[in-house]
N, C-alpha and C positions, 0 to 999 in steps of 0.2 A: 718512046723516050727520045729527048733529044739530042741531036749529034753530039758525041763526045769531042769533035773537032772545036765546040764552041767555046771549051774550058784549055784550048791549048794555047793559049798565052797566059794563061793564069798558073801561077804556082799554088799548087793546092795543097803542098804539104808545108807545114811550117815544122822542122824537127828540134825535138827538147832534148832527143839522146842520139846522136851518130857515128860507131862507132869505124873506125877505117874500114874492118872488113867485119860488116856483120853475119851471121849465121841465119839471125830472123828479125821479124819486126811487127809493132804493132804501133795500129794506125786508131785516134779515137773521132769520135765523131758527133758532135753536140745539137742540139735539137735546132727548131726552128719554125716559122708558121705553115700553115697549110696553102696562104698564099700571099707573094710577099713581093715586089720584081725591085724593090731598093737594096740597097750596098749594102752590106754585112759594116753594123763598126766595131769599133776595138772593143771596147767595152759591155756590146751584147748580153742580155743577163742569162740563155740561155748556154755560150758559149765560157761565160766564168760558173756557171754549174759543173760543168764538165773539170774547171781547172784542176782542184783537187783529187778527181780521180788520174787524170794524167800525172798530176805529181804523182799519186800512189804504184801507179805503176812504173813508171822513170824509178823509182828508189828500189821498189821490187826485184829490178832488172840490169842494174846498176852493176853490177860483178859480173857482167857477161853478156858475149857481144848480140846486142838485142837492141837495136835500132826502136827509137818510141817517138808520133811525132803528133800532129793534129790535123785535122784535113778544114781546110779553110775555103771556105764555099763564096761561090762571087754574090749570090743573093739569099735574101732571108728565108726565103718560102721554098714549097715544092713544085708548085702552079703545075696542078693538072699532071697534061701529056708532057709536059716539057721535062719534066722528075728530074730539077735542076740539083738538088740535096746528090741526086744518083748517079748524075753525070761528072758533079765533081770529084764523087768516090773512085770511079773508074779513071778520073784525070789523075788522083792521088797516087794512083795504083801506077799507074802508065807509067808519072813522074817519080815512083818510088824503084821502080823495074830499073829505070834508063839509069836513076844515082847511085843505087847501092846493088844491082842485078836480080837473080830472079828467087831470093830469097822467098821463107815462107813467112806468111804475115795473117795475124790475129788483129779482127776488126772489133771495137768496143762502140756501139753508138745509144745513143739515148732517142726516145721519142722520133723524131722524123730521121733524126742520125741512125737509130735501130734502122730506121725502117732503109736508110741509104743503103746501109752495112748488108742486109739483106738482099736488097737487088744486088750489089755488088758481091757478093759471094759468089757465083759463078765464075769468078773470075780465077786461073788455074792456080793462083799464088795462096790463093785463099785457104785457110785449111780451116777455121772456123773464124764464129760469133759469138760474142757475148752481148744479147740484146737485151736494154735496158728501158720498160715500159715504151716498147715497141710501137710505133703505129704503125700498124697493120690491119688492109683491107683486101675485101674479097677477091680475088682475081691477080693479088701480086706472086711474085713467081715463089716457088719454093721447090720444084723437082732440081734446082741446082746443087742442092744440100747435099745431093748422094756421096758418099764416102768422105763426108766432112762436118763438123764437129757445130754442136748450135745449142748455148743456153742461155735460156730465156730468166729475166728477172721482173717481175710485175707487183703493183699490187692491188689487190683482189676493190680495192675501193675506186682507184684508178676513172675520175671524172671526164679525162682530158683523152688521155688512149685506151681502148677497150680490151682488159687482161682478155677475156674469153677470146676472144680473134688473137692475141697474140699465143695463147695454149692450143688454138684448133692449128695456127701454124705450125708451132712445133711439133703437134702431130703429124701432120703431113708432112712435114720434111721427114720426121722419122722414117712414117709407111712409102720413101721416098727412096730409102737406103741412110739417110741422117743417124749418127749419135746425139740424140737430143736428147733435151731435160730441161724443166724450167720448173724456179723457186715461185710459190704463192708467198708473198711480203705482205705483211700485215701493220697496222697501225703508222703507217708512211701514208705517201701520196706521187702525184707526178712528178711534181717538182724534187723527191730523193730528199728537203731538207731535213726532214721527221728519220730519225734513225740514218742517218747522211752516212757514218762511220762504218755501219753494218753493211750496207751499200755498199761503201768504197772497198771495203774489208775483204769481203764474196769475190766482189767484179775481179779485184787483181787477184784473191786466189783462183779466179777458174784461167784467167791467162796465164799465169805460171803454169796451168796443169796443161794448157794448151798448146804451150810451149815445149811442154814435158818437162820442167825443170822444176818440179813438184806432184808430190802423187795429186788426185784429185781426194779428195773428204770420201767415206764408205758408201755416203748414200750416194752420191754423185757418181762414182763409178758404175754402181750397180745400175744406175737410173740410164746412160751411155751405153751400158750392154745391152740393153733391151731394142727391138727388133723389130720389122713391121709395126702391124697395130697393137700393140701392145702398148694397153691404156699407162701403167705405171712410169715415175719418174718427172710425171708434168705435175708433181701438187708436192715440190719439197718445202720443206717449212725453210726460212730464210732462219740462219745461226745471227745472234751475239755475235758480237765480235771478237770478246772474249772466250766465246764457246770454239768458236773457226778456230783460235791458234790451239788449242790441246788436240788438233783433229789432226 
């Protein structure tokens, strides 16, 4: 991976909620190409996918001191060895430690942003993930998961990122020491705009629970308890969003 030194002039967190003295925080993290080395611009269509769940969780969180922000990457791609998407996750972190101290923080990323949130979980702030059609390949790390929290969102048609690699990772993070679980979504796609609501609906409820400022839904919990290899909790049906709130 590349020096984290090379995103230290960069501000990588842009924040939508800062509270004086937060208790915790969550950082989201919007997709990007596989290889890219041009400027990131405003307007990005992969970066206003994300918007709407940032709002959803900013409101979510709003009554309580819960810092929410976005991690702003200097280039579009991930290019290779350089795992630019994951260097500016760890700059995010660096830059979130120094402004608000050593808070706990829940990562939320999409597609190559999953896959940032992922290598950057190692990092000690981290207590989980919410990974949303993940890219994920063989060989990326996941023994970092041990005694922190990873759920995976996919869906099963998924042209763009391959759900299968993204359920063998949460396996392994599981058999890793991980609380994992990930939802099979059906009738969506990569892009989240098919069923967008159910999506956004899910992702802020599992950060509320990750937070602990909400139980988690029955099957989710159950699906968290489970231990080693233990196959269950990686194939939940993805709720309505109508059905989430009676849960």
């Amino acid at each position: 991976m590349a020096d984290i030194r090379q995103a230290t002039e960069h501000r990588a967190v842009l924040w939508r909620e800062a509270p004086q003295q937060p208790e915790a925080a969550v950082l989201l993290l919007h997709g990007g190409r596989e290889n890219g080395l041009g400027a990131l611009r405003e307007h990005n269509l992969a970066r206003l996918r994300m918007r709407p769940f940032l709002t959803a969780v900013e409101r979510s969180v709003r009554q309580h001191p819960v810092a929410v922000g976005e991690v702003v990457y200097r280039l579009r791609g991930w290019n290779g060895e350089r795992a630019d998407a994951a260097v500016d996750a760890l700059a995010a972190l660096a830059q979130l430690k120094a402004e608000l101290g050593p808070v706990p923080v829940v990562l939320v990323g999409h597609s190559m942003g999953g896959r940032a949130a992922l290598y950057a979980a190692g990092e000690p702030q981290v207590t989980g993930v919410v990974a949303l059609a993940p890219w994920c390949v063989p060989g990326d790390p996941w023994r970092q998961f041990q005694g922190k929290h990873l759920i995976v969102l996919h869906d099963v048609s998924d042209r763009v990122t391959d759900p299968v690699a993204s359920r063998a990772f949460a396996a392994a993070a599981r058999a890793a020491g991980a609380e994992a679980c990930a939802y099979q979504v059906h009738g969506s796609e990569h892009g989240m705009l098919r069923r967008a609501r159910d999506w956004q609906a899910v992702s802020t409820r599992m950060v509320l629970g990750l937070l602990g400022l909400r139980p988690f839904p029955d099957d989710v919990s159950a699906a968290l308890a489970l231990r080693g290899e233990a196959p269950g909790g990686l194939d939940l049906r993805l709720p309505r969003r109508r059905e989430l709130a009676g849960s």
